[in-house]
Wavefront OBJ file of the C-alpha trace (Angstrom):
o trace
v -38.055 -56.275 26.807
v -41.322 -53.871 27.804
v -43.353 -57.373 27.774
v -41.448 -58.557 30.135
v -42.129 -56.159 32.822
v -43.787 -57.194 35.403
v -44.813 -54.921 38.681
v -45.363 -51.232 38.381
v -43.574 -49.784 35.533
v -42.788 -49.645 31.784
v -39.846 -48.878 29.570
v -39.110 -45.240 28.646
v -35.569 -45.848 27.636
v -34.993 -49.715 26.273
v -31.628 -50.213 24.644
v -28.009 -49.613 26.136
v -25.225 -48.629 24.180
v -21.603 -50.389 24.400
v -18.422 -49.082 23.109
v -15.119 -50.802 22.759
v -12.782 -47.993 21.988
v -10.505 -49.023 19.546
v -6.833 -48.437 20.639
v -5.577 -49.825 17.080
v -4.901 -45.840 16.373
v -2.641 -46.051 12.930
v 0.642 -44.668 12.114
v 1.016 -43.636 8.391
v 3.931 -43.281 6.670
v 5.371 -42.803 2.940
v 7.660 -44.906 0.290
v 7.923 -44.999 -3.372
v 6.932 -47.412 -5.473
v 9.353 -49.457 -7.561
v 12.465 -47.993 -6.824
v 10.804 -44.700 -6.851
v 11.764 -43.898 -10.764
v 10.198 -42.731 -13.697
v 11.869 -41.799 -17.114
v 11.725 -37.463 -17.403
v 7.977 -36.248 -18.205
v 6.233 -39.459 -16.075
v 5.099 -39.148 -12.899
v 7.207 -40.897 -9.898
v 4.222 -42.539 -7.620
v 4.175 -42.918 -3.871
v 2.824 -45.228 -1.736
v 1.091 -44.158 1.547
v 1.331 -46.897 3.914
v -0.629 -47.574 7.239
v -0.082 -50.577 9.836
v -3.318 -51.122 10.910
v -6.415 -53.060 8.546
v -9.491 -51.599 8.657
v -12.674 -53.257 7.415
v -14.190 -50.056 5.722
v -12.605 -47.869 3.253
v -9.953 -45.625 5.167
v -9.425 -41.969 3.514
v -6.321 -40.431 4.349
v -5.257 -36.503 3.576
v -1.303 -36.377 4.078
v 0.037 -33.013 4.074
v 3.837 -33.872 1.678
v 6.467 -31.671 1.869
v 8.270 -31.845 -1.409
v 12.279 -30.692 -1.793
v 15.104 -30.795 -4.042
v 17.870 -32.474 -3.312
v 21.342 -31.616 -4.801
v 20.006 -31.879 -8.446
v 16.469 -32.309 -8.921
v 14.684 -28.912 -9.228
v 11.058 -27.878 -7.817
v 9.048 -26.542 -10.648
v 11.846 -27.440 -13.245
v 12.315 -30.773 -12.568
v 9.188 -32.166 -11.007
v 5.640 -30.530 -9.902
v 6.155 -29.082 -6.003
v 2.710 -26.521 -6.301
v 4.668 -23.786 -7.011
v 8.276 -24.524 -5.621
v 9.816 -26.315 -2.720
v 7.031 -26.988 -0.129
v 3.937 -29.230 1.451
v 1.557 -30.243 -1.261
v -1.699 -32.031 0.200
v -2.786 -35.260 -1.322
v -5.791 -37.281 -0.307
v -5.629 -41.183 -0.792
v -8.523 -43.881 -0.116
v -6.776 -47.259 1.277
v -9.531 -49.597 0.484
v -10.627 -52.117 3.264
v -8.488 -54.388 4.231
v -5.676 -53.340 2.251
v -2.992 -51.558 4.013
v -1.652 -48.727 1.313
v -2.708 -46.395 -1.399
v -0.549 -44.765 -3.958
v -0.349 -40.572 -5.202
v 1.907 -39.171 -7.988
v 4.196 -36.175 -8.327
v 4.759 -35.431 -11.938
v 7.951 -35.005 -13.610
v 8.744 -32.502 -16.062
v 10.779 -33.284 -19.670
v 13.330 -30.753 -20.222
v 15.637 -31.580 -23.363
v 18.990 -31.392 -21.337
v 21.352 -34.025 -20.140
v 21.191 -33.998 -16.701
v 21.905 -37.356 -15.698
v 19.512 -39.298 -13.226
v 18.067 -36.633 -10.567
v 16.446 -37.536 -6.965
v 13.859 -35.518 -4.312
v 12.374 -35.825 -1.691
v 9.159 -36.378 -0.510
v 7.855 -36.477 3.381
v 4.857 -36.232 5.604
v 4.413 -33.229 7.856
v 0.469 -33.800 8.620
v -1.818 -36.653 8.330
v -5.686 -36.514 8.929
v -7.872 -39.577 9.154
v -11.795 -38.897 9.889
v -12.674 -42.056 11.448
v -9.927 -41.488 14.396
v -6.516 -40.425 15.497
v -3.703 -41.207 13.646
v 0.356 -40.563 13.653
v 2.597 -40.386 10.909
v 6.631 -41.329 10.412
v 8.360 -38.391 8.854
v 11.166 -40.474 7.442
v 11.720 -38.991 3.546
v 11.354 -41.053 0.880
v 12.952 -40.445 -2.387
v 11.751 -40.109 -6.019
v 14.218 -41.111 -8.932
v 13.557 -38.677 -12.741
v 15.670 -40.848 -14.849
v 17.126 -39.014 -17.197
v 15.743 -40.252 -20.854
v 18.582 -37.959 -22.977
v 21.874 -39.491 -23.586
v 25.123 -37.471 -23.700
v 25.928 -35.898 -26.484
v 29.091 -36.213 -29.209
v 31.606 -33.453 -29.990
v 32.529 -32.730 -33.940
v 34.619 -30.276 -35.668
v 34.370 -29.242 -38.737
v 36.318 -28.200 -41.890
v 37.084 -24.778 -43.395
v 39.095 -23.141 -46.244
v 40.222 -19.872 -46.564
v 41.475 -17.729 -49.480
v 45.285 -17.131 -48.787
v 46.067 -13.494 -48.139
v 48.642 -11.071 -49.861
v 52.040 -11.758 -48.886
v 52.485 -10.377 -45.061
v 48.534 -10.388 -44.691
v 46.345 -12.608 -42.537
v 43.030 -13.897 -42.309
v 41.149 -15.878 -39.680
v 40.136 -19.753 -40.161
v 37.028 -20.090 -37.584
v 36.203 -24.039 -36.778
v 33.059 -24.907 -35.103
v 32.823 -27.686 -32.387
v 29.672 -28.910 -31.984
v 27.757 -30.876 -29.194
v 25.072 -32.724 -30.288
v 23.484 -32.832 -26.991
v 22.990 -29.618 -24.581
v 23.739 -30.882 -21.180
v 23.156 -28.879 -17.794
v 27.006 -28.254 -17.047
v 30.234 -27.232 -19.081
v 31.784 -29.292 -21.955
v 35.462 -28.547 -22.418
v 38.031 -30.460 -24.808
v 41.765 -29.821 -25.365
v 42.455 -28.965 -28.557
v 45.877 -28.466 -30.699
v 47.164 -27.566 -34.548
v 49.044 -30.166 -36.581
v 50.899 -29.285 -39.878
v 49.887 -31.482 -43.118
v 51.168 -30.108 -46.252
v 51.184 -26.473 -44.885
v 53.580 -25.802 -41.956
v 53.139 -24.238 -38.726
v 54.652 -20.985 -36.983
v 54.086 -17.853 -35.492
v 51.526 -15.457 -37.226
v 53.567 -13.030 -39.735
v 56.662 -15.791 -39.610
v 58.367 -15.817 -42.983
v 57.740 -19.135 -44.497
v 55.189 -20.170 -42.076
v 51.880 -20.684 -43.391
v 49.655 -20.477 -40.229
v 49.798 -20.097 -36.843
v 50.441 -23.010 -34.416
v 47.767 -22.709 -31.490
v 46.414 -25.107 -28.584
v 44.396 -24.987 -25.425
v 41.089 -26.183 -23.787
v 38.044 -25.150 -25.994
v 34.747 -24.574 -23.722
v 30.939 -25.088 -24.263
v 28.962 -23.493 -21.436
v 26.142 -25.111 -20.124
v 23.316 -24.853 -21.717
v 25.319 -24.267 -25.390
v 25.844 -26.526 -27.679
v 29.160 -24.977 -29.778
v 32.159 -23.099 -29.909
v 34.883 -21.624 -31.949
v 38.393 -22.042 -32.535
v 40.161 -19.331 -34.515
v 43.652 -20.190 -36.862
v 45.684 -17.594 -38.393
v 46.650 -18.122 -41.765
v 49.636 -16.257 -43.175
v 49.786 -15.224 -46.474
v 53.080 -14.970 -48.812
v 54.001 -14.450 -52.116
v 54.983 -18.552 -53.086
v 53.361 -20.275 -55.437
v 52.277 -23.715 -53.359
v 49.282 -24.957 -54.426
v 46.557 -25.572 -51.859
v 47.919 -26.652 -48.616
v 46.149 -28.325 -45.879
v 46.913 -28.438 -41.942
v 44.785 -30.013 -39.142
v 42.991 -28.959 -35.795
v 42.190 -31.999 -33.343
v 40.542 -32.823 -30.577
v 41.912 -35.033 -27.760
v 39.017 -37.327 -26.757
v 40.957 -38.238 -23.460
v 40.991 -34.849 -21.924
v 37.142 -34.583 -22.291
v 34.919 -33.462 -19.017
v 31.334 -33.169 -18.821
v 28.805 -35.023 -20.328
v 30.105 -35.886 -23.527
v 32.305 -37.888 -25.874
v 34.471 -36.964 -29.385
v 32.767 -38.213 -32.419
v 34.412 -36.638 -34.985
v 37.807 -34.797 -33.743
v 39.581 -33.582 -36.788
v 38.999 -30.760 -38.582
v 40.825 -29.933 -42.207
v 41.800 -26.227 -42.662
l 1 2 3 4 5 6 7 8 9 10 11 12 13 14 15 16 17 18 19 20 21 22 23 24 25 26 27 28 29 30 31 32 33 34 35 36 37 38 39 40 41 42 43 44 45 46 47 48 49 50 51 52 53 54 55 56 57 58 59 60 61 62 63 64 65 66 67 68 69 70 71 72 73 74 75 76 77 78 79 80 81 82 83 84 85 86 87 88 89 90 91 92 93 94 95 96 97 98 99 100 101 102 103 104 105 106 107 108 109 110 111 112 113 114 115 116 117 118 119 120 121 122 123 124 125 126 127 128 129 130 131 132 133 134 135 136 137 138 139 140 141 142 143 144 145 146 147 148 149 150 151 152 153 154 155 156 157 158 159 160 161 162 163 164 165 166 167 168 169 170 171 172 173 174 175 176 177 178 179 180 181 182 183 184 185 186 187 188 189 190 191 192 193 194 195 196 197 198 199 200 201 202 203 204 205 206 207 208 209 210 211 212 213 214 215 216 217 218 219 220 221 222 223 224 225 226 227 228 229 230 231 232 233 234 235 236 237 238 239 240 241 242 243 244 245 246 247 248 249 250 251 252 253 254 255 256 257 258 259 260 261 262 263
């Protein structure tokens, strides 16, 4: 107080300064929010988390490193900046709350895929109002997958008989009504109706018997099945035989809707 001074001097230099040092330094981490899912084209969100309260508005940059894991795909699946690696996001944790939430978008694609997971973890976090540390334990973001599987059909075809000793080729079409990120296959066989089975060019055979495991690659969505039909020189009328599926020796993402096909 310069009023208060009594003898022979004055004040040059009247107020002193006291700092407590705060030793509450905070530790940041990551988690995501709700289970950490989102249906395909909706971004997952993350919450960045702190332990210590502040009373002012706390803005935190946190360097992310974003990765696949063993089916979620950077840049196909979700936004990673240009492929796996650190993205930076910067986050305002309002005073005295204790988190604040970013989002990594997800991508729709059109393909079964089945739910797909990555990662997302802190490799640098930056806080301008002091020191801080960060935990570096991954959290993990759900793209659920909003396509369903898809159904297999065949379908029907007639051919013209050929001359007697001739053949011609009945082509049936599978179809999936769903393309899906990994094979389809489905075992397949002939089955005589009216018209009878044997080898091709068998006298009094009218088409050839065949079987096996019928394949739709990834990323297809049909396939063919040839039949050879014999001709001959007896009048029968139209005849009709049968190619069908077996629904219980399906793999991949898919089921039999429709399994029999008339030739």
């Amino acid at each position: 107080d310069p009023a208060s001074v009594t003898g022979p001097a004055s004040v040059a230099d009247g107020q002193g300064i006291g700092t407590i040092t705060d030793n509450d330094s905070p530790t940041i981490s990551i988690a995501a929010v709700e289970g950490g899912e989102a249906e395909e084209g909706t971004p997952v969100t993350f919450e960045v988390k702190t332990d210590t309260i502040s009373d002012q508005p706390t803005t935190v940059t946190v360097n992310v490193y974003t990765g696949d894991n063993d089916d979620a795909t950077a840049e196909v699946d979700y936004d990673a900046t240009g492929g796996e690696g650190v993205t930076t996001y910067t986050v305002v944790i309002p005073a005295g709350e204790t988190s604040a939430t970013f989002t990594v978008d997800t991508y729709e694609d059109g393909t079964y895929e089945g739910d797909e997971t990555f990662s997302a973890q802190i490799t640098e976090a930056t806080n301008p109002i002091g020191d801080v540390s960060f935990n570096d334990t991954p959290a993990t973001g759900t793209i659920i997958d909003d396509e369903a599987p898809g159904t297999l059909s065949i379908n029907d075809v007639a051919v013209t008989e050929p001359d007697e000793g001739g053949t011609v080729t009945a082509t049936f079409t599978v179809t999936l009504t769903q393309v899906a990120d990994e094979a389809v296959t489905v075992g397949f066989a002939t089955a005589d109706g009216s018209a009878i089975a044997g080898g091709t060019g068998v006298a009094e055979t009218d088409y050839g018997q065949t079987s096996g495991t019928l394949t739709i690659p990834a990323g297809s969505t049909s396939a063919t099945i040839a039949v050879t039909v014999n001709g001959d020189d007896v009048y029968e009328g139209s005849e009709s035989y049968f190619v069908n599926l077996d629904p219980a020796s399906v793999t991949g993402p898919a089921s039999v809707a429709d399994g029999q096909g008339i030739g």
